[in-house]
N, C-alpha and C positions, 0 to 999 in steps of 0.2 A: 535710586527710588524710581520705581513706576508712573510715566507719564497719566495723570489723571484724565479721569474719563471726560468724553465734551463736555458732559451735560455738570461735571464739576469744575470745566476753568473760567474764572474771571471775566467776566463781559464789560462793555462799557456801558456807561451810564444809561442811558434811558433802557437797554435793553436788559440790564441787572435791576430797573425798576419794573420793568416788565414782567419778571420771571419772578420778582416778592407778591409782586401780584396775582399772580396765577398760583400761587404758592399760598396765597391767600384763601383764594379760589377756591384751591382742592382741601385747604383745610377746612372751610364752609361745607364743601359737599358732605365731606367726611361725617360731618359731625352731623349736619340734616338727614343725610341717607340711612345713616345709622338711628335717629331716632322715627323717622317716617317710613322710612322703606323706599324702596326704587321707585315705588307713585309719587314720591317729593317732586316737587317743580323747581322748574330752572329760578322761576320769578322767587322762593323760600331761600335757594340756596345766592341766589345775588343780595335779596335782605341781609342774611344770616353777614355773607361775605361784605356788605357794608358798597359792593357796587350796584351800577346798570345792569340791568338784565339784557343789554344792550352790549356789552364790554363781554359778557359769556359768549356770544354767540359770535358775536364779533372770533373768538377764539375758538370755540366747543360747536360747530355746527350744529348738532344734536344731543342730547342728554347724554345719548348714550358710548359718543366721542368723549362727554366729558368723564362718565364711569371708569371707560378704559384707560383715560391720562391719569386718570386717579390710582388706580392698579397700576400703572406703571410706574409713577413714583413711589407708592409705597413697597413695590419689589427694589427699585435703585437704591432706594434707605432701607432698607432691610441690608441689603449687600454692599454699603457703605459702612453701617455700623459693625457690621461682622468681620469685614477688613480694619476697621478702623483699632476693633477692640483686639484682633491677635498684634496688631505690632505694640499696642498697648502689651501686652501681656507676653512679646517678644523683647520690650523694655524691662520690662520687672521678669524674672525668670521665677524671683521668688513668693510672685502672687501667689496666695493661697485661697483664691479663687477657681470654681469653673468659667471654663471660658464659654460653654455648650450653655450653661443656665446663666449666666453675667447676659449674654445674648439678650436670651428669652425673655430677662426680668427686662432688659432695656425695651424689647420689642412691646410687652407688654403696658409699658409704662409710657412710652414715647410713639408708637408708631402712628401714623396719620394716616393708613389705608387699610383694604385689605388687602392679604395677598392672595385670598382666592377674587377669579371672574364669579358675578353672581350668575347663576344658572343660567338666563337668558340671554347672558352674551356669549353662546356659543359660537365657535367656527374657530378656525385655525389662529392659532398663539402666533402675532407681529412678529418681526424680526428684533423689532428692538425689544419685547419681550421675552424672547426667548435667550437674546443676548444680556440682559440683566439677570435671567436667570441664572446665565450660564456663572456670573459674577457673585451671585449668592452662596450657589453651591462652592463655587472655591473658597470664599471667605469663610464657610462651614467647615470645611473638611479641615482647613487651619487648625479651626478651632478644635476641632474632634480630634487633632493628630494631637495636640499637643496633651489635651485634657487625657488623654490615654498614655502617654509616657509621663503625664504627671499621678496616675492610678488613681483619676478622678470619674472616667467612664470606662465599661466591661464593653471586650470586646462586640463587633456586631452591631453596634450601634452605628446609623446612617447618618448623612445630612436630611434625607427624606424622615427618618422619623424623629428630626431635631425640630421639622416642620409641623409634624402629624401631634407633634406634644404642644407646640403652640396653640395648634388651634381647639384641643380640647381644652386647654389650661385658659383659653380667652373667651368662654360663652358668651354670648350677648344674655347683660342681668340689669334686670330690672330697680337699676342703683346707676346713686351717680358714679361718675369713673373713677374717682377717686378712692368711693369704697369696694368697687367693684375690682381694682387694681389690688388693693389690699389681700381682697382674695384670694386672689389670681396668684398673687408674689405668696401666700402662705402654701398653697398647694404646690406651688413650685418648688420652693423649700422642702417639702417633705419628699417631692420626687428628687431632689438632688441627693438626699439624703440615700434614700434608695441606690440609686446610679452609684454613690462611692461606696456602698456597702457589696455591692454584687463585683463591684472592681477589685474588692479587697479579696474577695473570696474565689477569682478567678473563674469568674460564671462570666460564659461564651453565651450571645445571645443567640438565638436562632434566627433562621433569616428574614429580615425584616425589608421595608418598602424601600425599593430604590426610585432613584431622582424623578425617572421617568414616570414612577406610579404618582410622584407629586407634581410634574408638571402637566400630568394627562388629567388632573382635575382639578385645570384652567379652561379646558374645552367646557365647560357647564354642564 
């Protein structure tokens, strides 16, 4: 088994209370940013998050430090859960499940960031982001290798547009998330539906967006 990443091993105590906190943090942000917009204040998102406004900055020098840890966690768990779910699915061989839409539906349901930068954080993609991405896309391709030898995806399908379907199937809708997810999962359904019908019939997609067209619109 693969030595887990830093930012997954076991810390000791005060520093594993550190990081539920900040974990906290970024799920405040989340949820503020998403209903306010990037004008949200640090002082909304420490309410929300239940601390100091004093304990953000302390950590997040600037909002817009804290925007970026936010995108980056939400790319790490994107590409945890996409690893997580092929050895799942390397367990069971007999799932009859897609492993490319099981993703999606989790992503949709569970994710805590986005995984696009908002426009005005442009400028050149971290290192550590570009190296989560790099953890995404393989946790994808897993998944699309398998779903294609189980004639669950048609040829020509990427990890880039396993992303590009995410983010139209997750609009921001003026509902709570709960019915908003409900959505999201019905229309997903009917796109999977599609994907194994076009697999059955041995339909080659044409060439679709590679990785690099999805991580090139992280520059904003």
């Amino acid at each position: 088994m693969p030595e887990p990443a830093a930012h997954e091993r076991p810390l000791p105590g005060r520093q594993r209370e550190a990081r539920s906190n900040d974990i906290a943090v970024l799920a405040a942000a989340r949820e503020v940013l998403s209903a306010q917009g990037h004008d949200a204040s640090i002082a909304d998102i420490a309410r929300h998050a239940g601390v100091g406004v004093g304990s953000i900055y302390r950590r997040y020098a600037t909002k817009e430090a804290l925007v970026e840890a936010l995108h980056l966690h939400a790319v790490r768990e994107a590409a945890a859960r996409a690893h997580e779910l092929a050895r799942e699915l390397e367990e069971d061989m007999s799932a009859d499940r897609g492993g490319v839409t099981t993703f999606l539906a989790r992503q949709i349901s569970g994710a805590s960031g986005p995984l696009l930068r908002p426009p005005r954080m442009a400028g050149p993609i971290p290192a550590e982001l570009a190296s989560a991405s790099d953890e995404l896309r393989a946790g994808i391709d897993l998944l699309i290798a398998r779903d294609r030898n189980a004639g669950m995806l048609p040829a020509g399908f990427t990890p880039a547009d396993a992303m590009q379907l995410l983010q139209h199937l997750r609009p921001a809708l003026p509902l709570p998330r709960n019915e908003a997810d409900a959505l999201h999962l019905r229309y997903l359904d009917l796109i999977d539906r599609g994907l194994r019908a076009q697999a059955a019939e041995g339909v080659v997609l044409s060439d679709g967006p590679d990785w690099d067209d999805w991580v090139g619109a992280w520059h904003g």
